[in-house]
gemmi code that builds the backbone of each chain (N, CA, C; Angstrom):
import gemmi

chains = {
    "A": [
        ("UNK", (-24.148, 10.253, -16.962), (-24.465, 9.655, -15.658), (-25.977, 9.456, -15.550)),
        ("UNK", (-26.236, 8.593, -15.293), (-27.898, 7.778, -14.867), (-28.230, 8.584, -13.752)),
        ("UNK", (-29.407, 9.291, -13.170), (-29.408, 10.181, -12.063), (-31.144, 9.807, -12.266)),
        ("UNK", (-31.182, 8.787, -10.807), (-32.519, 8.703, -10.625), (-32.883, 9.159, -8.982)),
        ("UNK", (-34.173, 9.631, -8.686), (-34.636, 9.679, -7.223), (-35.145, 8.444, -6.832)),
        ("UNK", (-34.728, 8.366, -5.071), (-35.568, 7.553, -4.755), (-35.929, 7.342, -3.577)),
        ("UNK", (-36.672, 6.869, -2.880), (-36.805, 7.269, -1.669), (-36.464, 6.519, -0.525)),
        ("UNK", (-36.629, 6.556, 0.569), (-35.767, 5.795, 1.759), (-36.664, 4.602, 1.572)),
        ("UNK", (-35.959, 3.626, 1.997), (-36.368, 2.351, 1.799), (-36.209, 1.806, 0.136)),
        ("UNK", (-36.130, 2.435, -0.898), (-36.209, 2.488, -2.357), (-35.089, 1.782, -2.726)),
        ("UNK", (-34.742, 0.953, -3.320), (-33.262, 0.144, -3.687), (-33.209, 0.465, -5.727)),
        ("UNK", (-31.778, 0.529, -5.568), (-31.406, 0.493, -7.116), (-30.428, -0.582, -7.237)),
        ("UNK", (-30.481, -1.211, -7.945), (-29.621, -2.557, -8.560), (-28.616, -2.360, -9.775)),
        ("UNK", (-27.339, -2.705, -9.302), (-26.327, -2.650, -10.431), (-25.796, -3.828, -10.637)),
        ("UNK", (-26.084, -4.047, -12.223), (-25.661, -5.458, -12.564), (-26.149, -6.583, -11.854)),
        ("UNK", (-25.883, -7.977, -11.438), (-26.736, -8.986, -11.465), (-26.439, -9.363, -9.683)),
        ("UNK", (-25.530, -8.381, -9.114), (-25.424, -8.873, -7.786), (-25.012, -7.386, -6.740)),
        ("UNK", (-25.150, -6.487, -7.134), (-24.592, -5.329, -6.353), (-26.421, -4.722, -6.363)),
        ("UNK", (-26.853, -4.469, -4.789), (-27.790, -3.646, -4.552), (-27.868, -2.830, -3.607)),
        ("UNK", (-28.286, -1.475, -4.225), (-28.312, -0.306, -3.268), (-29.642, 0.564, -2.633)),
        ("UNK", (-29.655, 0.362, -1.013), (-30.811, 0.490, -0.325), (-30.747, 2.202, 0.149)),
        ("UNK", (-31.716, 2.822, -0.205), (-31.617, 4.309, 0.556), (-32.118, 4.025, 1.853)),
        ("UNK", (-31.684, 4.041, 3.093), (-31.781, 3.608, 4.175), (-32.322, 4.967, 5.128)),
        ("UNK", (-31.833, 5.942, 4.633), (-32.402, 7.057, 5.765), (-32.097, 8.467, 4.680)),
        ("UNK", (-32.842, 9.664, 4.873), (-32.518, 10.928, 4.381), (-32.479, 11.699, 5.189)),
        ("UNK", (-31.501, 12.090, 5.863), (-32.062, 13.722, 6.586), (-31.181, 14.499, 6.849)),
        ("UNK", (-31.993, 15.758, 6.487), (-31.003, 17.020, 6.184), (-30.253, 16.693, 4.924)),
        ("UNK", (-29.204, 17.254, 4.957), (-28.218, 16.189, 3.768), (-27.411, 15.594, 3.562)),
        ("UNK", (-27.666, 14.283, 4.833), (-27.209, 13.184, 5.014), (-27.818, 12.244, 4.565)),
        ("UNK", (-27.711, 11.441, 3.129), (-28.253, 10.179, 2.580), (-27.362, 8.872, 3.381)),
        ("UNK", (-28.259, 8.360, 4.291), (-27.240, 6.457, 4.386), (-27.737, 5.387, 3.602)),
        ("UNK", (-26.786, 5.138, 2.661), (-27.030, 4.179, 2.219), (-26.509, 2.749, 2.601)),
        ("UNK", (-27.175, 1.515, 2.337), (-26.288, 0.170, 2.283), (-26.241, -0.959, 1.254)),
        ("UNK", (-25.267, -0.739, 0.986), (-24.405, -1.675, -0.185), (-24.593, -3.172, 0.200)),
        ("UNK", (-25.066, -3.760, -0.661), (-25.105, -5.617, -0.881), (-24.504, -5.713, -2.320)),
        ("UNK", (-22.865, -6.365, -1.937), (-22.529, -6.802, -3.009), (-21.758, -8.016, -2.620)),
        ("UNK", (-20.989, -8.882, -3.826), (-20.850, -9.975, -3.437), (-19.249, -9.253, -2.884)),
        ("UNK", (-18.343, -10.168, -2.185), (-17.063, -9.667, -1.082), (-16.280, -9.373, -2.300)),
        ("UNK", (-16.257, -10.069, -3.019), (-14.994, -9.870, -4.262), (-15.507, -8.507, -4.459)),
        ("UNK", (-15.950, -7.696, -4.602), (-16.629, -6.372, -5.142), (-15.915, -5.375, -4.153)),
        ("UNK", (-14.773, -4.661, -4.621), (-14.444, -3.450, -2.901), (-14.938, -2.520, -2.985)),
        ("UNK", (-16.130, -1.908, -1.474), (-16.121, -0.921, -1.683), (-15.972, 0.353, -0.591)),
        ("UNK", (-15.535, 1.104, -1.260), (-15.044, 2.072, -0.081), (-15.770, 3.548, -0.422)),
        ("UNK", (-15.368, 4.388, 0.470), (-15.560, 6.016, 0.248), (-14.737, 6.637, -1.174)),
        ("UNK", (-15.465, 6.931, -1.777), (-14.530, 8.064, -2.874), (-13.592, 8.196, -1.815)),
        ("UNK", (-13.572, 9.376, -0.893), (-12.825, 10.483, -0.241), (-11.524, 9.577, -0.141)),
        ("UNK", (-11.862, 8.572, 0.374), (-10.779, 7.515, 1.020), (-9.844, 6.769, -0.010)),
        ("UNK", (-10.294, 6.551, -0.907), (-9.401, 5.985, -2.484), (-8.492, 7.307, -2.603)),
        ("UNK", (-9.356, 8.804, -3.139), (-8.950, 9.441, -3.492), (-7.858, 10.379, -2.659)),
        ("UNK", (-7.963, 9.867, -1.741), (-7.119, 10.352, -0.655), (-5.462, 9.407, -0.603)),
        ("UNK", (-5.823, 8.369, -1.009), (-5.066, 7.207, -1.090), (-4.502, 7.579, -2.243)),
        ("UNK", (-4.729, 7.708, -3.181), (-4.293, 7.891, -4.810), (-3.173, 9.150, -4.583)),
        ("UNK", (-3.723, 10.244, -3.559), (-2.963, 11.380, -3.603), (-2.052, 11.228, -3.269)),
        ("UNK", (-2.139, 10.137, -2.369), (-0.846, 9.827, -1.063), (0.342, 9.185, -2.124)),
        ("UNK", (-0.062, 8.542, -2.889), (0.560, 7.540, -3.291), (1.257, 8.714, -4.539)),
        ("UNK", (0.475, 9.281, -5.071), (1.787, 10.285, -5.926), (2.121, 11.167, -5.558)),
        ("UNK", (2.000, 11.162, -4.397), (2.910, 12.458, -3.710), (4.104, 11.271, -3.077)),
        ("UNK", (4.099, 10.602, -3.165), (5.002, 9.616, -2.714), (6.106, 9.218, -3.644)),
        ("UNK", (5.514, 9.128, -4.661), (6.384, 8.732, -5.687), (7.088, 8.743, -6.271)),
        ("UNK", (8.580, 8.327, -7.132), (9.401, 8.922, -7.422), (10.509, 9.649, -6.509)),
        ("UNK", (10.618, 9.340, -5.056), (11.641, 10.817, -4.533), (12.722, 11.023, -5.230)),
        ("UNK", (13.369, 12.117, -5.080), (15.061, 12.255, -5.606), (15.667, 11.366, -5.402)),
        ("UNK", (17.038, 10.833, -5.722), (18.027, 9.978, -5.441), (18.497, 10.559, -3.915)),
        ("UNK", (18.947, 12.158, -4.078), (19.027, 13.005, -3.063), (18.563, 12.715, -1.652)),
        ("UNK", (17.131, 12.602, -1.703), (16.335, 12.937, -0.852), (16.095, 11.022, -0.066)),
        ("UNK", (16.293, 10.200, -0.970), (16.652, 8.958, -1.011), (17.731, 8.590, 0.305)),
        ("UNK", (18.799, 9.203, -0.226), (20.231, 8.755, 0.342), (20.448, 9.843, 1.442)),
        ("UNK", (19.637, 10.972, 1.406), (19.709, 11.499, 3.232), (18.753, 10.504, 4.162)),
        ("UNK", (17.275, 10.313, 3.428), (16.617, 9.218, 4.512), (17.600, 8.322, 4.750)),
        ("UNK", (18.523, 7.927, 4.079), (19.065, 6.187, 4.525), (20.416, 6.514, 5.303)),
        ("UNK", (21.083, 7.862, 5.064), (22.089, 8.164, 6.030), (21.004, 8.517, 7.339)),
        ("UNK", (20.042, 9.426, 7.008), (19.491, 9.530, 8.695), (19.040, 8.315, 9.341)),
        ("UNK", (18.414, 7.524, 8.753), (18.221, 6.278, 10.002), (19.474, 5.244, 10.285)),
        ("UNK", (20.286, 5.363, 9.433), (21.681, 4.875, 9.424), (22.267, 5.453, 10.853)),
        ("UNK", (22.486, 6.751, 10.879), (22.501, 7.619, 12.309), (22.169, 7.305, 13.367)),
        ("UNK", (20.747, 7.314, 13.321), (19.836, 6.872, 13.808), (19.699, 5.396, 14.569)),
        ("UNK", (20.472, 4.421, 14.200), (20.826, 3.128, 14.829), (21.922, 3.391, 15.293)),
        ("UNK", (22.765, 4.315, 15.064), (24.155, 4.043, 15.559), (23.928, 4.747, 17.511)),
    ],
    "B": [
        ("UNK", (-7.948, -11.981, 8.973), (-6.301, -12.297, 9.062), (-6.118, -11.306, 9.187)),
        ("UNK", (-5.103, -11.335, 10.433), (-3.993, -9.922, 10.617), (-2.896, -10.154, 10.726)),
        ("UNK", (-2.181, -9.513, 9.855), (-0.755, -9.534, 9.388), (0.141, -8.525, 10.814)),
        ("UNK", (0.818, -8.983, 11.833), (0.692, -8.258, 12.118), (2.831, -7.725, 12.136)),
        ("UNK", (2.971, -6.551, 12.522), (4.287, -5.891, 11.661), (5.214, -6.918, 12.509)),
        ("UNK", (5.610, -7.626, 13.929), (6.308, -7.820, 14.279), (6.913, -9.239, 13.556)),
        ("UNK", (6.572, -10.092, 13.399), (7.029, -11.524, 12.389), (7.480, -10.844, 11.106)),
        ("UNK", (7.269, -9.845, 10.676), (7.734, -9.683, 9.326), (8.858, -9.698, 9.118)),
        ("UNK", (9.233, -11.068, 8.579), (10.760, -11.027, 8.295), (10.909, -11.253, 6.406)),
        ("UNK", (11.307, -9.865, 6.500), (11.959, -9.868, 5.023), (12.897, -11.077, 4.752)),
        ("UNK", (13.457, -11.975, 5.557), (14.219, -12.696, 5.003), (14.001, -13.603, 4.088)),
        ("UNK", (12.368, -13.523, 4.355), (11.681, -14.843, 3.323), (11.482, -14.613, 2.138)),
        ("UNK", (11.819, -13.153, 1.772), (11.828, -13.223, 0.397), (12.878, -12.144, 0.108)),
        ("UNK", (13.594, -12.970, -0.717), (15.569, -12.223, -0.371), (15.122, -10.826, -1.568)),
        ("UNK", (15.705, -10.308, -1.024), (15.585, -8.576, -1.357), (16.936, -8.567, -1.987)),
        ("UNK", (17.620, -8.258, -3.015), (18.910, -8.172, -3.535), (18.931, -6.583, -3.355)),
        ("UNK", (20.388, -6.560, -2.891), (20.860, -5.027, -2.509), (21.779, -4.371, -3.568)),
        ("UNK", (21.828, -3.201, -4.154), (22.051, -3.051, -4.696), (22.996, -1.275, -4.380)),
        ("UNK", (24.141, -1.037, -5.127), (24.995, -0.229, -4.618), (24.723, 1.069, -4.769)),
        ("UNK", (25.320, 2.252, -3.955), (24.931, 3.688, -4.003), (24.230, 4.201, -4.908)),
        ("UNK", (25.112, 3.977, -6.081), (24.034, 4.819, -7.179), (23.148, 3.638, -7.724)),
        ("UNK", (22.346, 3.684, -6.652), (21.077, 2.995, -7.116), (19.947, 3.257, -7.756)),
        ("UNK", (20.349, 4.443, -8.487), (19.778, 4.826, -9.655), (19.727, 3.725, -11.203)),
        ("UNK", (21.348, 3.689, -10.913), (21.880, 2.475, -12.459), (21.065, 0.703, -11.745)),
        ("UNK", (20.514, 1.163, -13.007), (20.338, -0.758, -12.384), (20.459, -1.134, -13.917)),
        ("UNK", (21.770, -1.966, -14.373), (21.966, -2.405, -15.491), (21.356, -4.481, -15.607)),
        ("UNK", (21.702, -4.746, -14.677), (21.512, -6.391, -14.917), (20.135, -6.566, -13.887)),
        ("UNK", (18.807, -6.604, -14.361), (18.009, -6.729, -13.589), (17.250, -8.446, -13.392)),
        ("UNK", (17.963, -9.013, -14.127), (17.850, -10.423, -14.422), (17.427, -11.328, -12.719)),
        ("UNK", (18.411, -10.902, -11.636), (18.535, -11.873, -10.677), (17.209, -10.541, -9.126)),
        ("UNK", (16.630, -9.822, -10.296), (15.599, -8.998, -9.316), (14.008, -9.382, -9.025)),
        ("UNK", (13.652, -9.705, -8.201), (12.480, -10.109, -7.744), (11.727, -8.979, -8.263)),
        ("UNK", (10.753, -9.272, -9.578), (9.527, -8.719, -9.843), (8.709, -9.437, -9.498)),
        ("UNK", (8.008, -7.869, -8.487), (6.208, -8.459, -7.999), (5.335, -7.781, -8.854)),
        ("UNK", (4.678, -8.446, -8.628), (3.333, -8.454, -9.867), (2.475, -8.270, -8.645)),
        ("UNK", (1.514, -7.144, -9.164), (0.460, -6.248, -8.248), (-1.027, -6.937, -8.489)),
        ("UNK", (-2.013, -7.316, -8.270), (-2.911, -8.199, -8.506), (-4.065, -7.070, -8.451)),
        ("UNK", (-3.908, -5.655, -8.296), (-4.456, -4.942, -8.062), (-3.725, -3.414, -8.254)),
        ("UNK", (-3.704, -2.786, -9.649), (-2.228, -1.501, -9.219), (-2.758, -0.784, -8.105)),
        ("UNK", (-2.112, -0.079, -7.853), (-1.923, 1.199, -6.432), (-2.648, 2.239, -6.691)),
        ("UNK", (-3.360, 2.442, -6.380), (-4.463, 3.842, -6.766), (-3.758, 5.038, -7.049)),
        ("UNK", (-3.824, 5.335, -7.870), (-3.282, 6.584, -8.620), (-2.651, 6.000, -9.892)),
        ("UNK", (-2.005, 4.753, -9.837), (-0.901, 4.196, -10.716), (-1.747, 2.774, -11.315)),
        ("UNK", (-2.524, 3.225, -12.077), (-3.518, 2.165, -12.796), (-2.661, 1.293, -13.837)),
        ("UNK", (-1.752, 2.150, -14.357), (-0.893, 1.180, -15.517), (0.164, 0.701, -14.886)),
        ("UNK", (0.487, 0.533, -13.597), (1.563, -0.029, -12.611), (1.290, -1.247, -12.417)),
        ("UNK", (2.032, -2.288, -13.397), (1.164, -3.250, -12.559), (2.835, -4.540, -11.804)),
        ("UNK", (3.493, -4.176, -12.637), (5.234, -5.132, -12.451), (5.892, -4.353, -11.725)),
        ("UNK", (6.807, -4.591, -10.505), (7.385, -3.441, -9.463), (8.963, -4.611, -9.352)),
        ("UNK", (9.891, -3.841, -9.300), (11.034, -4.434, -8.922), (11.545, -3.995, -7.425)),
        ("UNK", (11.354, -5.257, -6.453), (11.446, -4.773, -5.546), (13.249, -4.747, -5.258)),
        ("UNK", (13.836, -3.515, -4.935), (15.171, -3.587, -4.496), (15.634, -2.687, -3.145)),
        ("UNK", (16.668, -3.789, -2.499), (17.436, -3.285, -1.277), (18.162, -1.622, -1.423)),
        ("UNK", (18.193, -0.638, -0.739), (18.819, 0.070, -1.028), (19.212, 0.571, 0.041)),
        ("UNK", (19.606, -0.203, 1.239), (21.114, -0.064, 2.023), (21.115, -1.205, 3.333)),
        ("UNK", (22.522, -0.945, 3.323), (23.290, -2.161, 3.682), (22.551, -2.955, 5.134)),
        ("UNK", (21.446, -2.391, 5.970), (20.624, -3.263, 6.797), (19.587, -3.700, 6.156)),
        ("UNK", (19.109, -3.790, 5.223), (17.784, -4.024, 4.240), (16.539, -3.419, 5.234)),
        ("UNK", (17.161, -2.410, 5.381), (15.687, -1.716, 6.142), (14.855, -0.920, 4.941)),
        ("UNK", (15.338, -0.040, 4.537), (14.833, 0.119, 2.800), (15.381, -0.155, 1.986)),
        ("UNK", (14.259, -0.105, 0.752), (14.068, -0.744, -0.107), (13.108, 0.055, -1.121)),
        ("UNK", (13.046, 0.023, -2.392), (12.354, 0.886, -3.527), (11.554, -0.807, -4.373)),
        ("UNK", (10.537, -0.109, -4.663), (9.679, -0.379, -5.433), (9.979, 0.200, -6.464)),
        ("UNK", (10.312, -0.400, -7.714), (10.391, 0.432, -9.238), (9.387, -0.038, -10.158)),
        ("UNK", (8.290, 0.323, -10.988), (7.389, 0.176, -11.644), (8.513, -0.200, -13.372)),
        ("UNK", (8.079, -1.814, -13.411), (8.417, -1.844, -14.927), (8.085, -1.130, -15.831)),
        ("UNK", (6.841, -0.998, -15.436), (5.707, -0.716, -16.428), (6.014, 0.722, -16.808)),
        ("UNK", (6.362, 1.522, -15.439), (6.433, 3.007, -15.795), (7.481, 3.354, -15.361)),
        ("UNK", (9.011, 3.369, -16.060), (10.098, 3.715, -15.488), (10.363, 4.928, -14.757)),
        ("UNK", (9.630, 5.498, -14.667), (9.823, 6.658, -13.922), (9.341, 6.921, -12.436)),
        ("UNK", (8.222, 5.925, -12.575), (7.453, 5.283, -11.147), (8.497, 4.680, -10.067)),
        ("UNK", (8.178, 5.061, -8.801), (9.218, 4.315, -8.029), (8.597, 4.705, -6.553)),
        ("UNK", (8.683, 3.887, -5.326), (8.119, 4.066, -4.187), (9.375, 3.413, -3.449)),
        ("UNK", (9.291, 4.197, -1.978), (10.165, 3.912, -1.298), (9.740, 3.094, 0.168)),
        ("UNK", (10.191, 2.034, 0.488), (9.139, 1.283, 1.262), (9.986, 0.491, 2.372)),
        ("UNK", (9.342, 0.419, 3.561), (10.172, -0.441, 4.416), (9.221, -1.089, 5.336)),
        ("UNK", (9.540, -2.412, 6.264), (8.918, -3.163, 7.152), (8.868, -2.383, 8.186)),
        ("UNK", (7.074, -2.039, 8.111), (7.019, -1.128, 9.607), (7.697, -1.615, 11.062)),
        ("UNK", (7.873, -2.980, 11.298), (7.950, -3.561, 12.444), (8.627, -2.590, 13.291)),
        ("UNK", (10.039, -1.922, 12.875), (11.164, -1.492, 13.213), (10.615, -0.055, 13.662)),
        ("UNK", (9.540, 0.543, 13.087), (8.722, 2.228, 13.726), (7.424, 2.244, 14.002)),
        ("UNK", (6.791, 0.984, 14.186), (5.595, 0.906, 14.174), (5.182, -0.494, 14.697)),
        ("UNK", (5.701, -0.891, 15.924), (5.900, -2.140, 16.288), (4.631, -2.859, 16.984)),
        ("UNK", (3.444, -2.169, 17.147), (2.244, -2.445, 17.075), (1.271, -2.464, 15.787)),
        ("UNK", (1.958, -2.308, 15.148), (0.892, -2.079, 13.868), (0.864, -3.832, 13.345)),
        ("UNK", (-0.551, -3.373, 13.353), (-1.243, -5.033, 12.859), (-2.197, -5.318, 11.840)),
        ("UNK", (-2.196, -4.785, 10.603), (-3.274, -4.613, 9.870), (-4.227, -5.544, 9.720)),
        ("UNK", (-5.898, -5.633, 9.759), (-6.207, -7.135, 9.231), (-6.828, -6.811, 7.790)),
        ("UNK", (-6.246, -8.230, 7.358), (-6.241, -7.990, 6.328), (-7.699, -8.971, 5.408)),
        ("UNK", (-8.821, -8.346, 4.606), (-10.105, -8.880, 4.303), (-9.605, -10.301, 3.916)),
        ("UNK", (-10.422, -11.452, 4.126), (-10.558, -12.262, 3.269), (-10.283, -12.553, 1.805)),
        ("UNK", (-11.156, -11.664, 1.314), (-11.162, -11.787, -0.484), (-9.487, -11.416, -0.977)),
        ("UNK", (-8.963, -10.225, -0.187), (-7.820, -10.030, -0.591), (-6.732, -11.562, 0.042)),
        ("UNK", (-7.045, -11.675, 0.806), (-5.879, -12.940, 1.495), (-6.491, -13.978, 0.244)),
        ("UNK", (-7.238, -13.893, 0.175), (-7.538, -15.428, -0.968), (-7.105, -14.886, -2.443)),
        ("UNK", (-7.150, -13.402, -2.567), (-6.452, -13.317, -3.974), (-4.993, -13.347, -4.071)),
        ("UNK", (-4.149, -13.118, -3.100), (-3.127, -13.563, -2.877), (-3.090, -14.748, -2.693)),
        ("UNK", (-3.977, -15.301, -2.133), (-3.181, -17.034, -1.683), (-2.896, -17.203, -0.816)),
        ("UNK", (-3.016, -16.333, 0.406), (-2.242, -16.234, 1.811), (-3.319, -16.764, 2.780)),
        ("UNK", (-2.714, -17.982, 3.285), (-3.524, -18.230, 4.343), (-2.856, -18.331, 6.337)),
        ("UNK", (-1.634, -17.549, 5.901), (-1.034, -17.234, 7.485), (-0.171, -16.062, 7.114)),
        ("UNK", (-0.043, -15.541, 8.328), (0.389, -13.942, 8.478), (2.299, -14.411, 8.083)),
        ("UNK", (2.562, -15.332, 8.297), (3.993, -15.239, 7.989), (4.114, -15.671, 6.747)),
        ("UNK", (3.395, -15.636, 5.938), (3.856, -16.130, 4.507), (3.922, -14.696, 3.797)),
        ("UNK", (3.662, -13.726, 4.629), (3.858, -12.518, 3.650), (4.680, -11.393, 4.274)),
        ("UNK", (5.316, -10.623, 3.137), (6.232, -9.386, 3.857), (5.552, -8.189, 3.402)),
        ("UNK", (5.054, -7.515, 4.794), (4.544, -6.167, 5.100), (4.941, -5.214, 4.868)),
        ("UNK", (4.984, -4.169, 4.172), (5.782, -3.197, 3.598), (4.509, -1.838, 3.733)),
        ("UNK", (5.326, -0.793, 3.896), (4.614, 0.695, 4.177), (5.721, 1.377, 3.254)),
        ("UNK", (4.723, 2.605, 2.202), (5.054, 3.101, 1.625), (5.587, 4.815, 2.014)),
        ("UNK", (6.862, 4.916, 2.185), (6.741, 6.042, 2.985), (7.335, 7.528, 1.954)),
        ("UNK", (6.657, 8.711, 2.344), (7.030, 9.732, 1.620), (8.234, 10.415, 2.506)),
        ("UNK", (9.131, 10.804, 1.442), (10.289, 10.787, 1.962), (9.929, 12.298, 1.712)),
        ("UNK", (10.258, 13.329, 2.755), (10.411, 14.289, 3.442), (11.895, 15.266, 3.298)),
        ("UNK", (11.747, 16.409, 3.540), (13.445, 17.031, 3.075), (14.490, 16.561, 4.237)),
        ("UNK", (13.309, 16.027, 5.243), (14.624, 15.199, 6.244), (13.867, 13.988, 6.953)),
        ("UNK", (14.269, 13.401, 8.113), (13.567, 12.050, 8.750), (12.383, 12.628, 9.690)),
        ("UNK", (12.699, 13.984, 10.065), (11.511, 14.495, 10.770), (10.154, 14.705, 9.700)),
        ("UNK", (10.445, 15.123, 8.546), (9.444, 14.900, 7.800), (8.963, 14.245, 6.748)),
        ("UNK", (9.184, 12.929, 6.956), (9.204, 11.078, 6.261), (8.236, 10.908, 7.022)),
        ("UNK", (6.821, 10.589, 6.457), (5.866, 9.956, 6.688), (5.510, 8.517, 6.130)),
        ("UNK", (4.859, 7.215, 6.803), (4.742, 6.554, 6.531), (2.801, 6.111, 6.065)),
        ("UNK", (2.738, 5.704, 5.090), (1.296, 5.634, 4.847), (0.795, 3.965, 5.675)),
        ("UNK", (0.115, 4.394, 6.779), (-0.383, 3.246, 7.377), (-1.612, 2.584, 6.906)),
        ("UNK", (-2.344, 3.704, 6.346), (-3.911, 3.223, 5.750), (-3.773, 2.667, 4.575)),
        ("UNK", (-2.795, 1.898, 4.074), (-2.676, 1.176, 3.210), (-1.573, 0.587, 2.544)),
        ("UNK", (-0.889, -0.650, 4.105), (-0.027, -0.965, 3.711), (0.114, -2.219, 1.838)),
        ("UNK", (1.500, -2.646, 2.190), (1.372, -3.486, 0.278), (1.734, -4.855, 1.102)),
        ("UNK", (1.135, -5.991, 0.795), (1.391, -7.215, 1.095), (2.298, -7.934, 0.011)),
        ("UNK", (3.371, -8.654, 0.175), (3.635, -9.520, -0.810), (4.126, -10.687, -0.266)),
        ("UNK", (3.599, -11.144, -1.263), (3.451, -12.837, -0.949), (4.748, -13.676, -1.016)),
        ("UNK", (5.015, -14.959, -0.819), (6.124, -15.703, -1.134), (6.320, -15.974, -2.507)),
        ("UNK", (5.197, -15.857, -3.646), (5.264, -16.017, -5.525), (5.651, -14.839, -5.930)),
        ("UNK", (5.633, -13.706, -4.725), (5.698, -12.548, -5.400), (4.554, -11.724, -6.467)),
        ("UNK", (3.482, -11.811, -5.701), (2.616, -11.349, -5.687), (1.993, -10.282, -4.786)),
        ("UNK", (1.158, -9.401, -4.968), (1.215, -8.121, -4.312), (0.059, -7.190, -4.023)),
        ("UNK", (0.077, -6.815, -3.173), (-1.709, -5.634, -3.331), (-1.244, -4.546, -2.298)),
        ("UNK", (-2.005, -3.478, -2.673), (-1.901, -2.506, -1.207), (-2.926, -2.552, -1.302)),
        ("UNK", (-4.035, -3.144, 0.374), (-4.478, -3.058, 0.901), (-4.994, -2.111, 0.936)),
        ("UNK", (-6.165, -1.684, 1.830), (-6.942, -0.428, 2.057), (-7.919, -0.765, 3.235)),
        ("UNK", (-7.383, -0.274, 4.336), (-7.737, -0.444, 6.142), (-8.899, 0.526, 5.961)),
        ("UNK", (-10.044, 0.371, 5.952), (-11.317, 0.994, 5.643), (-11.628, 1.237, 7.605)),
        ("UNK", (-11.018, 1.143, 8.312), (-11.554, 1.507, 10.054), (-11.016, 2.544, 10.175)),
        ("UNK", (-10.812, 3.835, 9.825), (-10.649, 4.887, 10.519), (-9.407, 4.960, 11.363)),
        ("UNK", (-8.569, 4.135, 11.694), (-7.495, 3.696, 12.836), (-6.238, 4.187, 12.140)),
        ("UNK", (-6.089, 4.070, 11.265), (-4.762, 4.270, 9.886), (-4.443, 5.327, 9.201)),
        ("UNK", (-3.410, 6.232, 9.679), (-3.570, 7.189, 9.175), (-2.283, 7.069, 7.849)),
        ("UNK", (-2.577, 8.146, 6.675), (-2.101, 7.742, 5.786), (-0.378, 8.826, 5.862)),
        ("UNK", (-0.390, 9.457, 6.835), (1.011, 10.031, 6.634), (1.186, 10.407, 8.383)),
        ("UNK", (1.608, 8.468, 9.286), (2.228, 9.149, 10.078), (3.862, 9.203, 10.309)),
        ("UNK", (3.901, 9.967, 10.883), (5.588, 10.204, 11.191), (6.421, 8.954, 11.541)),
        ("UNK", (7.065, 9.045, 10.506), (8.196, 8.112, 10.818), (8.836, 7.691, 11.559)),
        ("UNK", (9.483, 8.651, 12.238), (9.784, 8.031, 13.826), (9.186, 9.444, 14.868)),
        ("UNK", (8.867, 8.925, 15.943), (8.277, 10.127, 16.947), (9.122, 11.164, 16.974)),
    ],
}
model = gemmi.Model(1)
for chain_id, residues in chains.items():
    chain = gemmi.Chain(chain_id)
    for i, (resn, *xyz) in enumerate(residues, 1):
        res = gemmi.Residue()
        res.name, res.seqid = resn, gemmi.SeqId(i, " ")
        for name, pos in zip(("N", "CA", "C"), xyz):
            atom = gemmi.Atom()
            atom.name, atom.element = name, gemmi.Element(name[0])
            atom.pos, atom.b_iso = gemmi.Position(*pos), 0.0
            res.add_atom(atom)
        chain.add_residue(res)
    model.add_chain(chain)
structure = gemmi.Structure()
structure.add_model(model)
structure.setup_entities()
């Protein structure tokens, strides 16, 4: 990993269109702001990785566990 | 663009239903594979999903990963538990789909199925769009508003 300092106001550039501004430091809260082009997504780690979890904890259910959800909302309309 | 849950009519893109033990799926020939334009975070080698009916109101429905037979998500049109939910959906993604109106696509929430319906959560912070080519993304609602496991029904 590349690990440079820099200071507020200080920008680092990735690749030929993504640039990153240190916008404020304090305490140990860094804000930064992202200029990249829209095709580029970007989000929070926390929030992908939160998403990723969701999604294999999701995955796969039993057949079991399958066919009680679909009898309970089956119920459930009647 | 906001897609929003109430127009979502699955009818526009026919969902084939398929019987109890919907485990066996022997003739997959006449099954709508969507192709993910983006896999699902966690599931990087996911990229072909067979979407199928699995009971007799087409309220759900499974996602099966070609790619990874063992992969499978269980998914339904929020409209029916979530009848305000309106996601908007970015630009870049509506143009990588191709979508340029909220009814050309069917809204789908991926829900974790629970040891019963009281505890079936639905992931709102990132519903899956698919298109009329059958094309596909889950989204990612970056506003704070979306939570990723709410309850299925109150």
């Amino acid at each position: 990993m590349l690990v440079l300092s820099r200071r507020a106001g200080e920008k680092v550039v990735i690749g030929d269109d993504v640039t990153i501004t240190v916008i404020e430091v304090r305490g140990d809260v860094v804000r930064v702001g992202i200029d990249a082009p829209r095709s580029v997504q970007v989000h929070r780690w926390e929030l992908l990785e939160e998403l990723s979890r969701t999604n294999r904890q999701a995955a796969s259910p039993g057949d079991d566990a399958v066919d009680s959800l679909r009898e309970a909302l089956r119920a459930r309309e009647e | 663009m906001t897609v929003t849950a109430r127009p979502a009519s699955p009818a526009r893109i026919r969902v084939p239903r398929l019987g109890r033990n919907h485990e066996v799926m022997t003739d997959t020939s006449d099954i709508p594979v969507i192709e993910f334009v983006r896999p699902m975070p966690g599931f990087p080698d996911s990229h072909r999903f067979a979407l199928v009916q699995v009971d007799e109101s087409g309220l759900l429905s499974t996602l099966r990963s070609l790619d990874e037979p063992d992969v499978s998500f269980v998914v339904v049109p929020p409209a029916g538990f979530f009848p305000d939910y309106a996601p908007a959906v970015d630009d870049v993604t509506a143009a990588e789909l191709g979508i340029t109106r909220a009814e050309d696509v069917l809204l789908l929430v991926v829900l974790n199925v629970g040891g019963s319906l009281d505890d079936t959560t639905a992931n709102l912070l990132a519903p899956i769009l698919v298109t009329h080519d059958r094309r596909a993304c889950q989204v990612v609602l970056d506003d704070g508003a979306h939570p990723v496991d709410a309850p299925l029904v109150a």
